[in-house]
C-alpha positions as CSV (number, residue, x, y, z in Angstrom):
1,X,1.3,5.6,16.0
2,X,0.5,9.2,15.8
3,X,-0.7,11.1,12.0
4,X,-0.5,14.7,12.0
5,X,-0.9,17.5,9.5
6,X,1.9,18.6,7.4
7,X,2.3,21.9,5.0
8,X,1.3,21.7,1.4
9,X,4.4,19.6,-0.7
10,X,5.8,17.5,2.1
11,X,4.0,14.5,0.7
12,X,4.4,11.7,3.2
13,X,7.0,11.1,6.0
14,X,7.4,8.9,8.7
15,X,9.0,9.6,11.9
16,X,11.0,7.6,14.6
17,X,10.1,9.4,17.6
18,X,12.1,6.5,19.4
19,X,14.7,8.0,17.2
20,X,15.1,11.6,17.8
21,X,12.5,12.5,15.7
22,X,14.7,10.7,12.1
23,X,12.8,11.0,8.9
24,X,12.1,8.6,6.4
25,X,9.9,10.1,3.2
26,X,7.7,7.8,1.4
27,X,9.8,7.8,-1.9
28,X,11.5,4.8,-4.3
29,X,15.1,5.6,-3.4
30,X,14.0,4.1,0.7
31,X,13.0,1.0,-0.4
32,X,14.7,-0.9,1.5
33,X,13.4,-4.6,0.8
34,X,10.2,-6.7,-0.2
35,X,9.5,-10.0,0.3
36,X,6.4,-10.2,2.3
37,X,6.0,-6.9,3.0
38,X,7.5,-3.7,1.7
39,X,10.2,-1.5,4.0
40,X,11.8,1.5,4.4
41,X,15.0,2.3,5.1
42,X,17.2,5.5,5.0
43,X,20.7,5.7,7.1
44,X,20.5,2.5,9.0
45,X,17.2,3.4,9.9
46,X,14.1,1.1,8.7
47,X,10.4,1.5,8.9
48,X,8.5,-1.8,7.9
49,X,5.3,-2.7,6.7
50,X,4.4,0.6,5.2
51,X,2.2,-0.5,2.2
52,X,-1.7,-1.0,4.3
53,X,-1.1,2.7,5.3
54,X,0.3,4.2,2.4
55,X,-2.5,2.3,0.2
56,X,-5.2,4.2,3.0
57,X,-3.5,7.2,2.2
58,X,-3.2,7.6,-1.3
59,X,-7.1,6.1,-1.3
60,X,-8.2,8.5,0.7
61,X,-6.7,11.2,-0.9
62,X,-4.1,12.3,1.8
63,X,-1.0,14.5,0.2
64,X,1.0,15.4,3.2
65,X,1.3,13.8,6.5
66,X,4.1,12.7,8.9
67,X,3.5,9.5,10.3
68,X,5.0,9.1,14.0
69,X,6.2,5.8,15.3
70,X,7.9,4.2,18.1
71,X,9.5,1.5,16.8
72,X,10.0,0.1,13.0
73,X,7.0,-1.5,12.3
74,X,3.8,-0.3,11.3
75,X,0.7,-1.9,13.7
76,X,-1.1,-4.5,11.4
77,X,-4.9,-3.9,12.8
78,X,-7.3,-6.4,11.0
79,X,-4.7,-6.7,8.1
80,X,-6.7,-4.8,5.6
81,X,-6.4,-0.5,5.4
82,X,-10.0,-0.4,7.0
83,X,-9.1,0.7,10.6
84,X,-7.1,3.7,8.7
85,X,-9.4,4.9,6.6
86,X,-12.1,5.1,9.9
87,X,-9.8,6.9,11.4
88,X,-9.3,9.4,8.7
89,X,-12.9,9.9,8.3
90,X,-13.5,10.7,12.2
91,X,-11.3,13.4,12.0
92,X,-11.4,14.5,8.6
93,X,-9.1,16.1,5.6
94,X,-8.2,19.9,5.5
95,X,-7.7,21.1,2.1
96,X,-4.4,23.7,0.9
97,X,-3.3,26.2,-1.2
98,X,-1.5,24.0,-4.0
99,X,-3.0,22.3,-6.4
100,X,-2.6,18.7,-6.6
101,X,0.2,17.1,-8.6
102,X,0.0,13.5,-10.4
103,X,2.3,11.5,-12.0
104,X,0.7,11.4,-15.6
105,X,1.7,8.3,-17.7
106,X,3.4,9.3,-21.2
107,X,4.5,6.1,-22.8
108,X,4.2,2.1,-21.5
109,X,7.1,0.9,-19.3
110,X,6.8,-3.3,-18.2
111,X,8.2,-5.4,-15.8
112,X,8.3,-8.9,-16.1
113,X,9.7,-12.4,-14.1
114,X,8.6,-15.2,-15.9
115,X,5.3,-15.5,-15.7
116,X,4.7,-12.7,-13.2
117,X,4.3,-8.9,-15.1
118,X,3.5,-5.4,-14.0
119,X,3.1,-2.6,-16.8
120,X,2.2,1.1,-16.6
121,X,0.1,3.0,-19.6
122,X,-1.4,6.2,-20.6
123,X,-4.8,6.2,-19.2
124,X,-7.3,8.5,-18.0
125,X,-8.3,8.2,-14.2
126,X,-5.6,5.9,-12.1
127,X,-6.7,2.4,-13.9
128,X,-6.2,-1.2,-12.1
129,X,-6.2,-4.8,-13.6
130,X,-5.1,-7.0,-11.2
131,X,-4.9,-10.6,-11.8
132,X,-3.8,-13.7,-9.1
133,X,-3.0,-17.2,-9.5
134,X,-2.7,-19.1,-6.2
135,X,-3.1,-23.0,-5.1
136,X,-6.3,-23.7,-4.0
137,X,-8.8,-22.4,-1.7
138,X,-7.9,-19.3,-4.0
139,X,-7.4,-19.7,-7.6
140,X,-7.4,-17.5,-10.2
141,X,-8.9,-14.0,-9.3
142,X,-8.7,-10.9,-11.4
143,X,-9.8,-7.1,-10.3
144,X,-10.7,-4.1,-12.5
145,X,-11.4,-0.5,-11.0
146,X,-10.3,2.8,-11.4
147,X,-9.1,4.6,-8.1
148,X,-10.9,7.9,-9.3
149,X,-14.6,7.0,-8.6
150,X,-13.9,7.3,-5.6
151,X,-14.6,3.9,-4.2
152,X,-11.5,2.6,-2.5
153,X,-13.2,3.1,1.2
154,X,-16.2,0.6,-0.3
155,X,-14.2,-2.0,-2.3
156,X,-10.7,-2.0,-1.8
157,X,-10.1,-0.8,2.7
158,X,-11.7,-4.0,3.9
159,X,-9.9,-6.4,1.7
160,X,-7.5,-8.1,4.5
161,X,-4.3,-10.0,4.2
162,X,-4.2,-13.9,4.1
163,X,-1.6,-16.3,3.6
164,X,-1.3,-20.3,3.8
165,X,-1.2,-22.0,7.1
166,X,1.4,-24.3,6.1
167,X,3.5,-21.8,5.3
168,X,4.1,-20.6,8.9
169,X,7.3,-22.7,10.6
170,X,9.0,-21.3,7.4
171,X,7.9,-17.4,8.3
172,X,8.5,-17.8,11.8
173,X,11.9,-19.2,11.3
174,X,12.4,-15.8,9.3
175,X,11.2,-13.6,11.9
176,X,7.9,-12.9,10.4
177,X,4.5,-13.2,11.5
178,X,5.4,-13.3,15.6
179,X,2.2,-12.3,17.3
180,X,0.0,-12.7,14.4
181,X,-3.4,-14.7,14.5
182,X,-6.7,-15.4,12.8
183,X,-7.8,-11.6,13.9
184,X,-5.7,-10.3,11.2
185,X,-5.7,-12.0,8.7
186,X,-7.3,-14.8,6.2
187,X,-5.4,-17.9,7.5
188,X,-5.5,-20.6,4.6
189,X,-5.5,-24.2,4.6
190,X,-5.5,-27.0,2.3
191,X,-9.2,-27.8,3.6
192,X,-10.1,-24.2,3.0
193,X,-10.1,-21.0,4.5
194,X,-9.6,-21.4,8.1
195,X,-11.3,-18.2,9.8
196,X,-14.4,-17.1,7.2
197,X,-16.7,-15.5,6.3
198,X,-14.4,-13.3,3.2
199,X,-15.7,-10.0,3.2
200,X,-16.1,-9.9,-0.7
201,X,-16.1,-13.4,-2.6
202,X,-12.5,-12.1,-4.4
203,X,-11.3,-10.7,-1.1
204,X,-7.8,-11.7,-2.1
205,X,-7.3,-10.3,-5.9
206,X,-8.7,-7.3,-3.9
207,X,-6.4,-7.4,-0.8
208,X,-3.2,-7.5,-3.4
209,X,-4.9,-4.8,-5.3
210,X,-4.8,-2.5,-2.0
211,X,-1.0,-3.7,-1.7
212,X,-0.3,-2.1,-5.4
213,X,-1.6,1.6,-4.4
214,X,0.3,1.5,-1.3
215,X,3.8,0.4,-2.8
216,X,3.1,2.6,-6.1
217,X,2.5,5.4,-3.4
218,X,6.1,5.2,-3.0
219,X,6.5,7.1,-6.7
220,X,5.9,10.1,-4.7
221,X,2.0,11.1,-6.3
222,X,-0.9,9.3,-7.0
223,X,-0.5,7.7,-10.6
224,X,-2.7,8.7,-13.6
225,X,-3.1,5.9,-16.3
226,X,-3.6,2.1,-16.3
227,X,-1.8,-0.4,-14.2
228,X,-1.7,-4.1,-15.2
229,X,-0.3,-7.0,-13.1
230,X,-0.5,-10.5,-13.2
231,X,1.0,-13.0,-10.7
232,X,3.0,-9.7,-9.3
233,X,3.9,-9.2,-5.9
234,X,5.7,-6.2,-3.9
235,X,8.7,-6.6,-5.2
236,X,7.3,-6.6,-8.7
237,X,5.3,-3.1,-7.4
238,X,8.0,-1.6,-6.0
239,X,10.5,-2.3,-9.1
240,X,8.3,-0.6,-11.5
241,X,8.3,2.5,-8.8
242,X,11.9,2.4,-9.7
243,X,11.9,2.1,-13.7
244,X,9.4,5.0,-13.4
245,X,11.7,7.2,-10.7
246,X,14.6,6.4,-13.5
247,X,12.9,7.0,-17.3
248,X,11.9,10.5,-16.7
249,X,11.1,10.6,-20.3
250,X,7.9,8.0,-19.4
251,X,5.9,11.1,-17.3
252,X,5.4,14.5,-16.6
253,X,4.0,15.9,-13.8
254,X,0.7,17.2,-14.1
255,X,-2.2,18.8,-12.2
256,X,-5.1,16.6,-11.4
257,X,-8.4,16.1,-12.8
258,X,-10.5,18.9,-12.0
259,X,-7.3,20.8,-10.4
260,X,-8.4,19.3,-6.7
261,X,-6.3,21.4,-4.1
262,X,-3.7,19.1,-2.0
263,X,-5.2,17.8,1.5
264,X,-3.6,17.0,4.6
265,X,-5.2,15.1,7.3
266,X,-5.7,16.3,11.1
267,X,-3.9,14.6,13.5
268,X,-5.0,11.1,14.5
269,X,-3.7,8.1,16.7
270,X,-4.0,5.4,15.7
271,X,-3.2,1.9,17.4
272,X,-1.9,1.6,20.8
273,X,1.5,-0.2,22.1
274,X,3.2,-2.2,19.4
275,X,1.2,-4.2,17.1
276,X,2.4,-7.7,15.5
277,X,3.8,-7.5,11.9
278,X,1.2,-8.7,9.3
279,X,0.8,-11.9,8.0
280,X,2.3,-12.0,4.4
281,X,0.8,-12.7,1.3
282,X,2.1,-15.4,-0.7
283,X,4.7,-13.8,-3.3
């Protein structure tokens, strides 16, 4: 997988060079599907996986980029966004001549399932509350931030995927998780975890968290207001993308905080050969 530079409003693409070059833009209308992982899909052809690098992305402040691959899934790396932001930071960001756009949050819109909810507000900054409730060795886990202070490298990157070991005849049977192991994500068990130590003591809440930006990355800008979730999921993420792409009267586009310029990263590869799909997240 190959990043380069793109010009100023081309937000972010990827590319099937194994495809003559097709193009699929980061945007709500390719969503594909979400279950364990989000996809992208636009005239037959599908990109999967997207939401570890899209979450690097928008967290690192990246506008424009087209992402080469050579095949339709995304490399998994240590299952958190980590490895990507690394990357971005050895070669750095280049900075163009439009300002910065941002989805600005007029009124409240909500999704809910039961007893899973997602809701966008108006808000200053781009606001998180995240709250999980899993089965034990996890529990109940909730994260507050705000993707403005510039933290994301610090305390959301490093946060890696996980999901329960008893889970995985049932994946495997779907296609899912082939080539996956303990070097790539937080394998659970019912004694515990299986392949500690976590990185942060709410690794998880924070690992679902990094999930959000990248499948609310898919509205086209970063967000700017307050995001709530509890019990949500990429499905969840990516269907309040879509009541936000469809109630235009619930935005307006507006420059950023202090008017930052858009940036565009330098061309990086990242990966070699073809990496295993990641491990999913319980829904």
């Amino acid at each position: 997988m190959r990043l380069v530079g793109a010009p100023a409003g081309s937000g972010i693409v990827f590319r099937r060079t194994d495809l003559d070059n097709f193009e699929i833009p980061a945007t709500g209308r390719n969503v594909a599907k979400v279950s364990y992982a989000t996809s992208l899909m636009r005239q037959s052809v599908l990109i999967s996986t997207t939401e570890h690098l899209l979450s690097a992305l928008i967290g690192f402040g990246v506008d424009n980029v087209i992402v080469e691959v050579d095949n339709l899934e995304l490399p998994i790396l240590d299952g958190s966004a980590l490895p990507y932001v690394d990357a971005f930071q050895s070669v750095g960001l280049k900075q163009q001549r439009r300002k910065r756009e941002y989805i600005r949050i007029l009124k409240q819109l909500e999704v809910r399932d039961g007893s899973k909810f997602i809701g966008v507000y108006p808000g200053s900054g781009y606001q998180i509350d995240y709250t999980i409730d899993f089965p034990q060795p996890i529990g109940i886990e909730r994260f507050i931030g705000d993707l403005e202070t510039g933290d994301y490298a610090r305390r959301i990157a490093p946060a890696r995927t996980f999901g329960f070991k008893e889970d995985e005849p049932k994946l495997r049977d779907m296609g899912l998780i082939r080539g996956v192991s303990d070097a790539c994500a937080i394998i659970l068990t019912a004694q515990g975890i299986q392949n500690g130590p976590l990185r942060f003591a709410d690794e998880f809440v924070r690992h679902k968290v990094l999930d959000l930006i990248g499948d609310l990355a898919l509205a086209g800008r970063r967000i700017q207001g307050r995001v709530v979730a509890e019990r949500a999921g990429h499905a969840m993420h990516t269907a309040l993308v879509q009541r936000l792409m469809r109630d235009r009267s619930a935005w307006e586009l507006a420059y950023g905080y202090d008017e930052a310029a858009e940036t565009r990263i330098e061309a990086v590869k990242i990966g070699t050969g073809v990496l295993p799909a990641s491990l999913p997240a319980p829904a």
